[in-house]
C-alpha positions as CSV (number, residue, x, y, z in Angstrom):
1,X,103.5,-9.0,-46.8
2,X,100.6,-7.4,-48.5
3,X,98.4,-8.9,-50.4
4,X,95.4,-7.2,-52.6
5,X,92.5,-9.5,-52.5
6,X,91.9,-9.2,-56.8
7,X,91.2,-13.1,-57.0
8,X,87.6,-12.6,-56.0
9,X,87.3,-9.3,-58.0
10,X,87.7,-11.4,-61.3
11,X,85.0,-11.6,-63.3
12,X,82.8,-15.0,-63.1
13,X,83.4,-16.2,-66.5
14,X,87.1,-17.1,-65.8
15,X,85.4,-18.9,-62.4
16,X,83.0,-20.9,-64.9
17,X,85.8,-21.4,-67.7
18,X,87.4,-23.7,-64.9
19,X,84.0,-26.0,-64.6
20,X,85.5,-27.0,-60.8
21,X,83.5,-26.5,-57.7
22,X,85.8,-25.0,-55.2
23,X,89.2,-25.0,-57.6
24,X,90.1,-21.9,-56.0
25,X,90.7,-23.5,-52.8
26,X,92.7,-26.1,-54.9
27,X,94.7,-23.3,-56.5
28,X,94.6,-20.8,-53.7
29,X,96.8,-17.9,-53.6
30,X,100.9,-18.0,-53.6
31,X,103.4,-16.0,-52.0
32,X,106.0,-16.9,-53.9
33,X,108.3,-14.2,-56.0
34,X,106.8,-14.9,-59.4
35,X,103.1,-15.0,-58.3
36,X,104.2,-11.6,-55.7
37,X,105.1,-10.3,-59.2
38,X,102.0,-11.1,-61.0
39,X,99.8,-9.0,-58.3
40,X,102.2,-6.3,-58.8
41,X,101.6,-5.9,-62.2
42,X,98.1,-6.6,-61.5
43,X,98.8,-3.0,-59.0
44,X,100.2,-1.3,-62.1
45,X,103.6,-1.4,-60.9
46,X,106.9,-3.1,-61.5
47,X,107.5,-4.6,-57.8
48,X,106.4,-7.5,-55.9
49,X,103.2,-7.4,-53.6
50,X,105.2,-7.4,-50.7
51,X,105.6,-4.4,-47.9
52,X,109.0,-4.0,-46.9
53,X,109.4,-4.4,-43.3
54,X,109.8,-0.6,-41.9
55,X,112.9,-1.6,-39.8
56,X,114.6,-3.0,-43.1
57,X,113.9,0.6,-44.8
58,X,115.8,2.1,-42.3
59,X,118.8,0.6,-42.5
60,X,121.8,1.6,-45.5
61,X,121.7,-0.5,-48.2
62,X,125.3,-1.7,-47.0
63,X,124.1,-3.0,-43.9
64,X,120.8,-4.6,-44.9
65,X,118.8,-6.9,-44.2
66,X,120.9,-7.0,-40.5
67,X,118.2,-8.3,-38.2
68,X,115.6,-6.8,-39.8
69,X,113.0,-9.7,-41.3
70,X,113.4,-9.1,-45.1
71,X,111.8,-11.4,-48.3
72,X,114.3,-14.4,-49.2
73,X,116.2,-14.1,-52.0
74,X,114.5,-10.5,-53.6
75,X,116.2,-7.3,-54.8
76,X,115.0,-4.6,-52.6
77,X,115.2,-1.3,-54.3
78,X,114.1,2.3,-52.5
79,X,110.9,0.8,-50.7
80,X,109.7,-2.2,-53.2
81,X,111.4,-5.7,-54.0
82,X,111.6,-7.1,-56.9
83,X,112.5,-10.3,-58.4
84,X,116.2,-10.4,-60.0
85,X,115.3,-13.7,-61.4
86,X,114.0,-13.0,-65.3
87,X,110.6,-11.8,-65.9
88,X,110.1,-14.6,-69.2
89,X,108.5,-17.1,-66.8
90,X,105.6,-14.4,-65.4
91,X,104.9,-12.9,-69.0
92,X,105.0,-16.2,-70.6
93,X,103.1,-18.6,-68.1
94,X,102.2,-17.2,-64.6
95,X,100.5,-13.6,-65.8
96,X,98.1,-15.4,-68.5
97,X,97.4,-18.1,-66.3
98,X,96.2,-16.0,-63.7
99,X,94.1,-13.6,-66.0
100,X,92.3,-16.7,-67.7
101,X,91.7,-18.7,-64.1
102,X,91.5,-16.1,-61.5
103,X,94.0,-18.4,-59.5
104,X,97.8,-18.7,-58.9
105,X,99.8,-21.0,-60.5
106,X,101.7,-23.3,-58.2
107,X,105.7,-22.9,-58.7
108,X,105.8,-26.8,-59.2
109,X,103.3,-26.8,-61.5
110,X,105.2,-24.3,-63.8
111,X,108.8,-26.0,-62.9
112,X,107.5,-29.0,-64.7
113,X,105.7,-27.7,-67.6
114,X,109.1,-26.3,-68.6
115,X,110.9,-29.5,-68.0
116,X,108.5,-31.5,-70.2
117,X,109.0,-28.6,-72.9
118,X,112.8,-29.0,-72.0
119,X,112.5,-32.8,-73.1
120,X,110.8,-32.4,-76.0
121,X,112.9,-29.6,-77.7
122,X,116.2,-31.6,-76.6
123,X,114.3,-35.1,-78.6
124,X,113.3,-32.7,-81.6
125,X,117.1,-31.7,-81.8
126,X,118.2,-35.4,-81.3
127,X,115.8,-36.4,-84.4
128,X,117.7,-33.4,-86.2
129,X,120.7,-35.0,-86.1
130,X,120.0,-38.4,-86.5
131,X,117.8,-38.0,-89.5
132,X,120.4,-36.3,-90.9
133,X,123.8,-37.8,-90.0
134,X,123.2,-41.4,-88.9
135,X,119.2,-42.5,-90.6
136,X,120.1,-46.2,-90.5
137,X,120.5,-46.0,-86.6
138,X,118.8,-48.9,-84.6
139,X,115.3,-47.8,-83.7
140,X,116.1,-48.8,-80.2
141,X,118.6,-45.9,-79.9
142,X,115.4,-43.5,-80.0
143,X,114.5,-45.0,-76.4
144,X,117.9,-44.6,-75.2
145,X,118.3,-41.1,-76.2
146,X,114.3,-40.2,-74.4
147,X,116.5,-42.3,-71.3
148,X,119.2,-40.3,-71.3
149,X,117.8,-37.0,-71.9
150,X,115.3,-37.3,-69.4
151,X,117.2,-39.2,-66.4
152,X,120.7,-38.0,-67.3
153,X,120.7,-34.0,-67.4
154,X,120.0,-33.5,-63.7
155,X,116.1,-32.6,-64.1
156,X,115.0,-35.4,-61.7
157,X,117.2,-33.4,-58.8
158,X,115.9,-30.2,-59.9
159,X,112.5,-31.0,-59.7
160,X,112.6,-33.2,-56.6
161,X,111.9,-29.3,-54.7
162,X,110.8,-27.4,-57.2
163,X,110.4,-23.6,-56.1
164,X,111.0,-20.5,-57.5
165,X,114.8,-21.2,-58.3
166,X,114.1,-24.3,-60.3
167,X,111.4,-21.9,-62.2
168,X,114.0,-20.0,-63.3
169,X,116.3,-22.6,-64.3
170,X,114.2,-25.0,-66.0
171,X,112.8,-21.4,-68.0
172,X,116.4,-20.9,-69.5
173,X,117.1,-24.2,-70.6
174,X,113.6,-24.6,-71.8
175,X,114.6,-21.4,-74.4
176,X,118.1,-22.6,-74.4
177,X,117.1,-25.4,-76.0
178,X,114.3,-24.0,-78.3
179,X,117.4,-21.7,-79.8
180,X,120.0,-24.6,-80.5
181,X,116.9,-26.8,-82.1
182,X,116.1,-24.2,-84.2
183,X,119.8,-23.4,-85.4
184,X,120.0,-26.9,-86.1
185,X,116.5,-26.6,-87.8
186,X,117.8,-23.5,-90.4
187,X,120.6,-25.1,-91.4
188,X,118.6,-27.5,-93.5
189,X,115.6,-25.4,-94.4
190,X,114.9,-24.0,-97.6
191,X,113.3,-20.9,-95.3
192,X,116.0,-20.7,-92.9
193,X,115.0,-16.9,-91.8
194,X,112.3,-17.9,-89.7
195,X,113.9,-20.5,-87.8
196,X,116.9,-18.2,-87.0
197,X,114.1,-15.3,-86.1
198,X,113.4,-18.0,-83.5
199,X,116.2,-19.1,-82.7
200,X,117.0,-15.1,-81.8
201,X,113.9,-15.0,-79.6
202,X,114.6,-17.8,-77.9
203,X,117.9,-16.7,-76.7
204,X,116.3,-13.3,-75.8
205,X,113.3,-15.4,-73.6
206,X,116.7,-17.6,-72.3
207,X,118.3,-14.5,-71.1
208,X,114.6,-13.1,-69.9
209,X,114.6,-16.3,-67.6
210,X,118.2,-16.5,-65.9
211,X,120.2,-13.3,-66.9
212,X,123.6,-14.9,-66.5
213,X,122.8,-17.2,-69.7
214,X,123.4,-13.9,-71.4
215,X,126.9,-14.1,-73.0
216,X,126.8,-17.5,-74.0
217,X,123.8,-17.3,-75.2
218,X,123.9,-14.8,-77.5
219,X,127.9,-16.1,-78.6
220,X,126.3,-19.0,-79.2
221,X,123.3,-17.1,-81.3
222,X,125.6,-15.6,-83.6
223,X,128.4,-18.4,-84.2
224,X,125.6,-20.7,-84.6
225,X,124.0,-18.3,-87.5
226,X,127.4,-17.5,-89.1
227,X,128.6,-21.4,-89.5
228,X,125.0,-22.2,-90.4
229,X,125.3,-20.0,-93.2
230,X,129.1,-21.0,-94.4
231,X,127.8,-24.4,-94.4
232,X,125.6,-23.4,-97.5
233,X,128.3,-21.6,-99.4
234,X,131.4,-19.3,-98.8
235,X,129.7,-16.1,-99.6
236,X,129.9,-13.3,-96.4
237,X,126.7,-11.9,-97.4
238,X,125.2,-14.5,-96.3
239,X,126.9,-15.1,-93.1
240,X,125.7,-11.3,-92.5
241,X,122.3,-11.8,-93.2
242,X,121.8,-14.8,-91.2
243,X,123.6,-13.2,-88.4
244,X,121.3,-10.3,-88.8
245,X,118.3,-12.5,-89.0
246,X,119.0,-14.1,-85.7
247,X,120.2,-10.5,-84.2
248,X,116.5,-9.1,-85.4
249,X,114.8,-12.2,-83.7
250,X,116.5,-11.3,-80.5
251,X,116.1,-7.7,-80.7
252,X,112.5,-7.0,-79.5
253,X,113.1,-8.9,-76.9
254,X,116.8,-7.4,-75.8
255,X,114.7,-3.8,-75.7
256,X,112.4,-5.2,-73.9
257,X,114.2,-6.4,-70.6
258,X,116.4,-2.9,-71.0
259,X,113.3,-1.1,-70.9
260,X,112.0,-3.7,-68.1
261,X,115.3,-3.0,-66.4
262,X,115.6,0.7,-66.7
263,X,111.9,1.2,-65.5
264,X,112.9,-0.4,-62.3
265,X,116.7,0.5,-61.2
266,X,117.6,3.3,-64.3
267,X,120.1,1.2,-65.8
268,X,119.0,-1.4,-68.8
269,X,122.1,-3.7,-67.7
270,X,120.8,-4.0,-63.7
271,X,118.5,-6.9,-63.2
272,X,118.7,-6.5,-59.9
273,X,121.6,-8.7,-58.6
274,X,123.6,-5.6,-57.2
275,X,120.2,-5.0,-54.9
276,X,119.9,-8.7,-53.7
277,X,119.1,-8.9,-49.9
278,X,121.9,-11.0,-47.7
279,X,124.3,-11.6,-50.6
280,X,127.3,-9.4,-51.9
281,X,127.3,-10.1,-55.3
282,X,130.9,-8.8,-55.7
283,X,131.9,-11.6,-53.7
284,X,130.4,-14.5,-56.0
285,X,132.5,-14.4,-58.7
286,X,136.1,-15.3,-58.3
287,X,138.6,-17.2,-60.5
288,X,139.4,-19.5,-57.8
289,X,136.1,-20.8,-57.3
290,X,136.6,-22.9,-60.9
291,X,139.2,-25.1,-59.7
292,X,136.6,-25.8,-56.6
293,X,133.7,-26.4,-58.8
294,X,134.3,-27.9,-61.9
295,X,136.1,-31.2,-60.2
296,X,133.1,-31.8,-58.0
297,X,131.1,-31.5,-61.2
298,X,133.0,-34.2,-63.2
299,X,135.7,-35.3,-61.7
300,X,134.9,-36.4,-58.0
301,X,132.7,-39.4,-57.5
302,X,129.5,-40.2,-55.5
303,X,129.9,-41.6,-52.1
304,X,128.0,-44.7,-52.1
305,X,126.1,-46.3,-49.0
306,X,124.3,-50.0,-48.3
307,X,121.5,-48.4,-47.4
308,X,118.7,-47.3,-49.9
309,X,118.9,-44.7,-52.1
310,X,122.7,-45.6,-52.4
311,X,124.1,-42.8,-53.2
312,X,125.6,-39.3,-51.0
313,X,126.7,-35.3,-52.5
314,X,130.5,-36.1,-53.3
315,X,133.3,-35.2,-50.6
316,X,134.2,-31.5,-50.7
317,X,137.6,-30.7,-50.4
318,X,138.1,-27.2,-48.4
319,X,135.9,-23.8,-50.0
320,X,138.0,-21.0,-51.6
321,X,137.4,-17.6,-49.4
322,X,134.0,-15.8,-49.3
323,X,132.3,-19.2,-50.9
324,X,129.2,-19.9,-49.7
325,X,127.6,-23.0,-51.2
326,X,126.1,-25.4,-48.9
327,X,123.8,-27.2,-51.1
328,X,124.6,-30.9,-52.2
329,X,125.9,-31.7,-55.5
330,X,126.4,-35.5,-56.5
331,X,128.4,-34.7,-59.7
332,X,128.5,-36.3,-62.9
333,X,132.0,-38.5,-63.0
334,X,129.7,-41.4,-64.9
335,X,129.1,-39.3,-67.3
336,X,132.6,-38.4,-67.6
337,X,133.7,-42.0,-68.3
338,X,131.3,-42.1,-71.0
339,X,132.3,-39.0,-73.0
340,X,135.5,-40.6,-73.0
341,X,135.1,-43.5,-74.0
342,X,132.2,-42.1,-77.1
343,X,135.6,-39.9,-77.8
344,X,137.8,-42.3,-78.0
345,X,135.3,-45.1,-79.8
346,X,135.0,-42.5,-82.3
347,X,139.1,-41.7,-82.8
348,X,139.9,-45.3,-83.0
349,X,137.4,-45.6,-85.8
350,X,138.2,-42.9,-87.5
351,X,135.2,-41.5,-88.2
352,X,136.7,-38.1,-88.6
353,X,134.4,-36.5,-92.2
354,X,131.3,-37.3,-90.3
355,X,132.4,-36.1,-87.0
356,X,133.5,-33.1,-88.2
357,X,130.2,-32.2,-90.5
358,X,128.8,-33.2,-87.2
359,X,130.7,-30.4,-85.1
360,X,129.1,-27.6,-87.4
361,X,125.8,-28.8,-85.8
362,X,127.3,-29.1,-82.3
363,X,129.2,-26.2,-82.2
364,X,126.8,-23.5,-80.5
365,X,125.6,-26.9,-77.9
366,X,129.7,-26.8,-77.2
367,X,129.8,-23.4,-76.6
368,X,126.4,-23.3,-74.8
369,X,127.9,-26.0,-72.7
370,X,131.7,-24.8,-72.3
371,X,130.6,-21.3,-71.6
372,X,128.1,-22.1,-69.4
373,X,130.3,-24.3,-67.4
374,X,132.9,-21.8,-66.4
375,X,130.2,-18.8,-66.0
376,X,128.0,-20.9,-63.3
377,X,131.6,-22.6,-61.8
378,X,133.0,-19.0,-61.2
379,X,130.5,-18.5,-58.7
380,X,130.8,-19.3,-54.8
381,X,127.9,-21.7,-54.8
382,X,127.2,-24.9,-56.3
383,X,124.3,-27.8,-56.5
384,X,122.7,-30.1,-58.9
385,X,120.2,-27.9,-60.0
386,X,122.7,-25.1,-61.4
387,X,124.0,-28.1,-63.7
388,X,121.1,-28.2,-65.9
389,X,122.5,-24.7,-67.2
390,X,125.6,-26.9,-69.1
391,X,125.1,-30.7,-68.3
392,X,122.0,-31.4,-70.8
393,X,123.9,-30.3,-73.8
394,X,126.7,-31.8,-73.0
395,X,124.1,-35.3,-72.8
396,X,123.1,-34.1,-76.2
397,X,126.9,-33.9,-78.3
398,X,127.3,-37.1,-76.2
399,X,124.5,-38.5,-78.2
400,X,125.7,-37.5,-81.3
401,X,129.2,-38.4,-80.9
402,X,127.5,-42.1,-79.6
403,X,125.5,-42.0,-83.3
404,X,128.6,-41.0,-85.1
405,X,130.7,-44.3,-83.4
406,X,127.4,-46.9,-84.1
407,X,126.6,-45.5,-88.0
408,X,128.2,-49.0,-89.1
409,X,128.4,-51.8,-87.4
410,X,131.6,-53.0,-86.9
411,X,133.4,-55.4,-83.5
412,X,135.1,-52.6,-82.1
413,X,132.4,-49.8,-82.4
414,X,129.7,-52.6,-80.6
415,X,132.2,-53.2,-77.8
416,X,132.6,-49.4,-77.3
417,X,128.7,-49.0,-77.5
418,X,128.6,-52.3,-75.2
419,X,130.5,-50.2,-72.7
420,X,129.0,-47.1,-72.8
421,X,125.4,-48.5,-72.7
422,X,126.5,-50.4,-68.9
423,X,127.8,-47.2,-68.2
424,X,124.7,-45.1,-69.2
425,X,122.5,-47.4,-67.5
426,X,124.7,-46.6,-64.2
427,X,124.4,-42.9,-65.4
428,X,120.7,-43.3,-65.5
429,X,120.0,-45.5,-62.1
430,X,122.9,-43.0,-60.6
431,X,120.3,-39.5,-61.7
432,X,117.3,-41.0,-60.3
433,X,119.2,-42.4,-56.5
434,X,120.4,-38.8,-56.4
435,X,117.5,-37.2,-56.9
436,X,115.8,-39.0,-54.2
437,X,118.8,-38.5,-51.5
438,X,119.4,-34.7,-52.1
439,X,118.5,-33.1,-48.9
440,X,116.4,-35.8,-47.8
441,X,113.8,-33.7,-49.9
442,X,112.1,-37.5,-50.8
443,X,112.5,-38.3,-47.3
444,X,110.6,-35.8,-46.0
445,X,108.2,-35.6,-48.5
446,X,107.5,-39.3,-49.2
447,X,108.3,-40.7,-46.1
């Protein structure tokens, strides 16, 4: 692959800016996709810094890569590759970063700026709801929810190898998140406009990020906007102005990417999946792959072991045709158990007014959650990491639903709570043993 040596071109003052003796050789330079893309628009074009291999060039684009040597998981297009992952991450992070330093930003380093963000936005919107729908909530329920949202939402796993993928994911629910806080944000400001403007750009940067967020985040967007807006009053003209507040948020972005796009492959739609090197992406999505997926998400448990860190990926039960998913996946049953019993804490209560004002907040989390849920599980792969595109939210309404049951104090909600808190605990220890036994990755890297 070919490189062009611009780090020591840059101009000293980024050097000085630094004040580190040799923190180039600290940051050195990167060959992964996003920093490959960053020299490439450092080149003045659209591709990665990478030279195709010539054997790969001469092969149809059927029969590629064949045994020609070809760059892991990149779109190769006429003679350049290019990154089918979203561009947000580079524009947003990697590209200024390298302009202000003259170095490369390490993959890992980005992966968990964007978790950290991740955390924050999903407290803020936890603090939404609970100021408004349950103030008189126990302090100590604060901690659990930082607990929760932090162990509980599969980020430990992702970021226990973060690379390039885990850029990308942690990127879209980063924005994912910064668009549901600020829908929940608009429904109780007196300026509501500019938090749906962000809330639109948001989903634009989500869909920038990880392209397949791209229906259910922009349902989401708009249902969001329209019940934000009935919640204020019946009148349709202002469902259609919020709507069209969130839509004009989105829009620079949106014709951005379909310029993006079209500047590469001609079509504003093509983010370069159909050009992905070793993969037939006709092939990933089949109907029969939910009924494969979704029970080793939630409804299989852990295998569990004597031997430290407890815990093993769930059984598999036979692949559907063409699947092709080898990584581990530990699934989520705990957290199963203690949606239903939050649910049903909340039903035998009968806490039904404030659950449903409740739902008009949740209802774009649901459908972020629900939608992406089916989207990722109609796919032939599967693995921890591809979690955090539904799980956190659904750690979030679980939340919510938990504030809803403890708002008063009475026996049976605090034997329900009792419950759920041993069973978040195990939810919590369960997260963090998993993280440190997928793929041996803690193994082999703390040893």
């Amino acid at each position: 692959m070919a490189r062009l040596g611009l780090r020591g071109a840059r101009s000293s003052w980024r050097f000085r800016l630094l004040r580190l003796d040799g923190a180039q050789q600290r940051g050195g330079q990167k060959s992964d996709n996003y920093n490959l893309l960053v020299d490439g628009f450092q080149q003045g074009h659209l591709g990665m810094a990478a030279t195709p291999d010539p054997e790969l060039l001469k092969l149809a684009p059927e029969d590629r890569p064949g045994l020609a040597p070809f760059l892991l998981d990149a779109s190769l297009y006429q003679d350049r590759y290019y990154l089918y992952f979203g561009v947000t991450p580079v524009v947003l992070l990697f590209w200024p970063f390298a302009v202000l330093t003259g170095h490369d930003l390490p993959v890992a380093v980005a992966a968990v700026l964007f978790a950290v963000a991740a955390l924050l936005l999903s407290f803020a919107w936890w603090r939404e709801i609970r100021s408004r729908f349950f103030p008189t909530l126990a302090v100590g329920w604060d901690a659990v929810a930082i607990l929760a949202l932090g162990f509980c939402t599969i980020m430990p796993s992702t970021l226990r190898r973060p690379l390039f993928y885990e850029v990308a994911i942690t990127a879209g629910w980063t924005f994912g998140a910064l668009m549901l806080w600020a829908l929940a944000r608009a429904l109780r400001s007196p300026r509501p406009a500019r938090w749906l403007v962000l809330a639109g750009a948001a989903a634009g940067l989500a869909i920038g990020a990880r392209a397949n967020l791209a229906p259910v985040a922009l349902l989401a967007l708009t249902v969001g906007a329209a019940f934000a807006a009935r919640e204020r009053g019946p009148e349709w003209r202002r469902v259609v102005a919020w709507v069209a507040w969130a839509a004009a948020g989105a829009l620079p972005v949106g014709v951005g990417l379909a310029a993006y796009n079209y500047a590469r492959f001609g079509h504003i739609f093509e983010f370069g999946h159909s050009y992905q090197l070793g993969l037939n992406p006709e092939k990933m999505f089949r109907v029969t792959n939910l009924a494969h997926n979704i029970p080793l998400y939630y409804l299989t448990p852990p295998q569990f072991s004597p031997y430290f860190p407890f815990v093993a990926p769930a059984e598999e039960p036979p692949k559907p045709v063409d699947y092709i998913g080898r990584e581990h996946v530990h699934g989520e049953l705990v957290w199963t158990l203690i949606v239903g019993l939050a649910v049903a804490g909340v039903a035998v209560a009968r806490r039904w007014q404030l659950a449903a004002r409740f739902g008009i907040v949740a209802l774009p989390v649901v459908i972020w959650f629900l939608g992406n849920l089916v989207v990722t599980s109609l796919t032939g792969v599967r693995a921890n990491r591809y979690m955090l595109d539904f799980h956190s939210v659904l750690v979030w309404v679980t939340l919510g639903v938990l504030g809803i049951l403890l708002a008063e104090g009475r026996v049976i909600r605090r034997v329900v709570a009792g419950a759920v808190g041993m069973l978040m605990t195990c939810a919590i220890l369960f997260n963090g043993f998993a993280s440190m036994q997928v793929h041996g990755f803690s193994r082999q890297r703390l040893p």
